[in-house]
C-alpha positions in Angstrom: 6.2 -34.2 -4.5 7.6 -31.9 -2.2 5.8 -29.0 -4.0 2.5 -30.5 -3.8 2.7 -30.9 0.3 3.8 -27.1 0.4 0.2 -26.2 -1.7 -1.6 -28.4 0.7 0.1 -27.0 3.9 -0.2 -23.3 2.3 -4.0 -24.5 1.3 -4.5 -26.4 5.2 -3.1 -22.8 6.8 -5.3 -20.5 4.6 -7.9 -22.8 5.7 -7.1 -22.8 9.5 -7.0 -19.6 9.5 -10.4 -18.4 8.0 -11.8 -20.9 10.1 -10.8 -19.6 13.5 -11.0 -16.2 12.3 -13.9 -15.3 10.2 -15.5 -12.4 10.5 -11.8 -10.7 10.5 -12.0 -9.9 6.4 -8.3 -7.5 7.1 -6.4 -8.9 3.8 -3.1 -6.8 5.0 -3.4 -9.0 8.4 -4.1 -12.2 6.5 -0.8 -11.6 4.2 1.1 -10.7 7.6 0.2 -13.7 9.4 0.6 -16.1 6.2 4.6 -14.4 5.8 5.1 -15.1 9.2 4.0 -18.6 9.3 6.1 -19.7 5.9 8.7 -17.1 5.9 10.0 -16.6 9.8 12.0 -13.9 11.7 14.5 -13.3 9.0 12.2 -12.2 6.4 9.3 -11.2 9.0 10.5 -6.8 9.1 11.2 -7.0 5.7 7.4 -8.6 4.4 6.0 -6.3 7.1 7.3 -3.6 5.3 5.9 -5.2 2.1 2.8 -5.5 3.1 2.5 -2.1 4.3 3.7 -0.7 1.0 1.6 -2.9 -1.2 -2.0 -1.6 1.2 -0.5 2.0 0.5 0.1 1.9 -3.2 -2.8 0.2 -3.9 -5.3 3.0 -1.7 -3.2 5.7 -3.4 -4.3 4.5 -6.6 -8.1 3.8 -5.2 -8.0 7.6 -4.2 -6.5 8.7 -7.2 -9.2 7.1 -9.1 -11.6 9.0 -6.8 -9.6 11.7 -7.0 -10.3 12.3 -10.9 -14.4 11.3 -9.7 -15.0 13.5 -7.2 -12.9 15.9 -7.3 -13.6 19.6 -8.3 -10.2 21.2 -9.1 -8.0 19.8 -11.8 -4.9 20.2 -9.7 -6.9 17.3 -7.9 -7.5 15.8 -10.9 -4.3 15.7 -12.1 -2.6 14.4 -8.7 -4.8 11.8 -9.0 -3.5 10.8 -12.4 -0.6 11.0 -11.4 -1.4 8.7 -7.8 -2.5 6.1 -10.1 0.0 6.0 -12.9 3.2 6.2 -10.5 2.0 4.2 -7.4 0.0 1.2 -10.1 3.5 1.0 -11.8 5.2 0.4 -8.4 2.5 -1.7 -7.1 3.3 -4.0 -9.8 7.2 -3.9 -9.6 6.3 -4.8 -5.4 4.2 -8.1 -6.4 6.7 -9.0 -8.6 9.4 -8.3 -6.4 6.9 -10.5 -3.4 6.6 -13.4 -5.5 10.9 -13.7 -6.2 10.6 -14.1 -2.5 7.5 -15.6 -1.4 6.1 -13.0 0.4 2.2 -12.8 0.5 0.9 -9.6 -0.2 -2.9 -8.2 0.6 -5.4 -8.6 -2.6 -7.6 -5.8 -0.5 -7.3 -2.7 1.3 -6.6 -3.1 5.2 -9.4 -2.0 7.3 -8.1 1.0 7.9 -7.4 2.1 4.8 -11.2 1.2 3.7 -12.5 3.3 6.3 -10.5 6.0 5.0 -11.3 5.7 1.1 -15.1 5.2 2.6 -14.9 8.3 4.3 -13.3 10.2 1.3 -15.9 8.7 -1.2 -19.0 10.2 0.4 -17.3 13.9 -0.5 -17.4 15.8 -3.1 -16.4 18.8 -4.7 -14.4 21.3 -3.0 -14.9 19.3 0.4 -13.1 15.9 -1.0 -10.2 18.2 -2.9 -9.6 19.7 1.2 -10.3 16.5 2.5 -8.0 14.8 -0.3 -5.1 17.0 -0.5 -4.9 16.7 3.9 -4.4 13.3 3.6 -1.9 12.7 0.4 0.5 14.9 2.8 0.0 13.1 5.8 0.2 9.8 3.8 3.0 10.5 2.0 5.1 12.1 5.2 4.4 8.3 6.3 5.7 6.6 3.1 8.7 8.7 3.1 9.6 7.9 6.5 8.6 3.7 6.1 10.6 3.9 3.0 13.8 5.2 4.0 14.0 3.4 7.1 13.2 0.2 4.7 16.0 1.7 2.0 19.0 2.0 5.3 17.6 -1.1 7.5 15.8 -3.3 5.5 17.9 -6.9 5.4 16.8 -8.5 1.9 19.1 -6.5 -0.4 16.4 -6.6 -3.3 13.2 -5.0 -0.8 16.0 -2.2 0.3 17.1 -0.9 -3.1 13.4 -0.7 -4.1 12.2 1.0 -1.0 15.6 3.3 -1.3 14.6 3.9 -5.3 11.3 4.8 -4.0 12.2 7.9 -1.9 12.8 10.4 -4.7 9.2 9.9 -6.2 7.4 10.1 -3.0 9.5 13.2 -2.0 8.2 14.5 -5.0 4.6 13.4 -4.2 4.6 15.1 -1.0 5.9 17.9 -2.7 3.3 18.3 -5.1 0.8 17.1 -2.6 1.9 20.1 -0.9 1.1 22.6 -3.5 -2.2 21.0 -4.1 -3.1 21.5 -0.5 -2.0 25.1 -0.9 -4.5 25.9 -4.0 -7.8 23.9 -2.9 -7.6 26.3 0.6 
């Protein structure tokens, strides 16, 4: 019984909130609010952080799909390969990891990140490997930093080891990111 009210207040929420916000489509928002609304202040920095890291794994492996598209170099190619092996296997450890503790996570890019990918997708060539390579550094600079401070602050022991086990792969990301940006110049 009691489970059945929970799907009909998650399902009267989801509802509510489509309905007074329509024309915002923002699924990283939508997950945000929803966390906040079933999980509360004790959980609410560590699903933030959640959120955040599912919107960036899942437009790391968008671009490295596009990567291995429209991309002219095989060092690009390869990062992309790369972008979506490593950062589709952590996705899926992350939504796993959500639904132990009932955090919502986006289905779709954030707005942001769209306009980004959309931006990227209309290059080609050696213009999308510059383009491409300048923003897996700046992107991954920002993981880094998210992640460790989710790996020493976070306060759900389980989000905190995984963000902390996370570092070493995106260090060598930015890295290699690095040296791609180099050799597309």
């Amino acid at each position: 019984m009691k489970k059945i009210a929970f799907n009909l207040m998650l399902a009267a929420s989801l509802f509510a909130t489509a309905a007074c916000d329509n024309d915002r489509n923002d699924s990283a928002e939508q997950a945000e609010e929803m966390n906040e609304d079933m999980l509360g202040e004790a959980m609410e920095d560590d699903a933030e952080f959640a959120v955040t890291a599912a919107d960036g794994g899942m437009f790391e492996v968008q671009l490295g799909e596009l990567a291995q598209k429209n991309g002219a170099s095989e060092d690009v190619k390869q990062f992309g390969r790369l972008m979506t092996i490593d950062h589709g296997q952590a996705n899926e450890e992350l939504k796993l990891l959500a639904s132990q503790k009932n955090i919502t996570l986006p289905t779709t890019l954030s707005e942001d990140k769209q306009e980004k990918y959309n931006e990227l997708a209309e290059k080609t060539g050696k213009e999308f490997d510059e383009a491409y390579a300048e923003l897996m550094v700046k992107d991954h600079e920002e993981d880094i930093k998210h992640f460790k401070e989710q790996g020493e602050d976070g306060k759900d022991p389980d989000l905190k080891a995984w963000a902390a086990g996370k570092v070493a792969a995106l260090e060598l990301h930015l890295s290699k990111a690095k040296v791609m940006e180099e050799t597309v110049d």
